[in-house]
C-alpha positions in Angstrom: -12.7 11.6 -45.0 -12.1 15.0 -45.9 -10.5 18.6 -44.6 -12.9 21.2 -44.9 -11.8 24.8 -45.0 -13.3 26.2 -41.6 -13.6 29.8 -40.3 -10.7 30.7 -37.9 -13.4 31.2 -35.8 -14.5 27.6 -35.8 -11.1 26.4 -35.4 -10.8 28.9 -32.3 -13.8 27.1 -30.8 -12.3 23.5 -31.2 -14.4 22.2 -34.6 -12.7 19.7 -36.1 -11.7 20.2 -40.0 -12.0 16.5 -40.9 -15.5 14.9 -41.5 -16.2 11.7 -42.9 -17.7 11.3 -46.2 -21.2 10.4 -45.1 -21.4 13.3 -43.3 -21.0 15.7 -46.2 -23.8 16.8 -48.1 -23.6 19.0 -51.3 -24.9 23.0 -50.5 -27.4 24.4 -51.7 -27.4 28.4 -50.8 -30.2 30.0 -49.2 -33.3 30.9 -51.2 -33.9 34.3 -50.1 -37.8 33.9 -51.5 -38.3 31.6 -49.4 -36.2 32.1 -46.1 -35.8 36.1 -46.4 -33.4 37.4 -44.2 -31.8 34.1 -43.0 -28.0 34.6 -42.2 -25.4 32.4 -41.2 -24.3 34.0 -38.2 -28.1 33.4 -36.9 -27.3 29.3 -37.0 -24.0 29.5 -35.7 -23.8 32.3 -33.2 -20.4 33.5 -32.4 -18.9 32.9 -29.0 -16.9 35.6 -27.3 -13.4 33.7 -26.4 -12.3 36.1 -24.7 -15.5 36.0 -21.9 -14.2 33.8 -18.9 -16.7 32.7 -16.2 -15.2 31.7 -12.9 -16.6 28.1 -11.4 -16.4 27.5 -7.5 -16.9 23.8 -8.6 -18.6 21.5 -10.7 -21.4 19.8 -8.3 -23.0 17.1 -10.7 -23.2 15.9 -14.2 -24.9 13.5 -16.0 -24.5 11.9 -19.6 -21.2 10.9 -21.2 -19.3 12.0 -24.6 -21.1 14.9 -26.6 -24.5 14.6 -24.5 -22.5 14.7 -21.0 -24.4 17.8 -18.7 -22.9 19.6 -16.0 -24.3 21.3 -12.6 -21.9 24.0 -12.0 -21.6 26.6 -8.6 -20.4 29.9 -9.7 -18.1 31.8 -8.1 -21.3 34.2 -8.2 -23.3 32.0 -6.2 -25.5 30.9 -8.3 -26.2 27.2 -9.7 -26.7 26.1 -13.2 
């Protein structure tokens, strides 16, 4: 395994800094010829931390683990 140095941001947004080694690939920058105007921030959009969003209550969920879904009632009224 290995510690990779991660954005504050990421950290902030609960990505873990250890990845096993068959998970790591070596990077090879953009090619600007071919992508032109790719940028990062476009893959990996940032997330305002401060933003809250008030939930009356979760009303269903399916999956488990990283494909687990909720059904949430906002304190708006509206269902998602």
């Amino acid at each position: 395994s290995f510690r990779i140095n991660l954005p504050s941001t990421f950290k902030q947004r609960g990505l873990h800094d250890i990845f096993h080694a068959s998970l790591l690939r070596v990077h090879i920058p953009n090619d600007d010829r071919l992508f032109p105007g790719r940028d990062v921030s476009q893959l990996s959009p940032e997330i305002d931390s401060d933003q809250e969003w008030a939930v009356n209550k979760i009303i269903g969920h399916s999956g488990a683990g990283t494909d687990a879904r909720f059904k949430i009632l906002w304190k708006a009224g509206d269902v998602t």
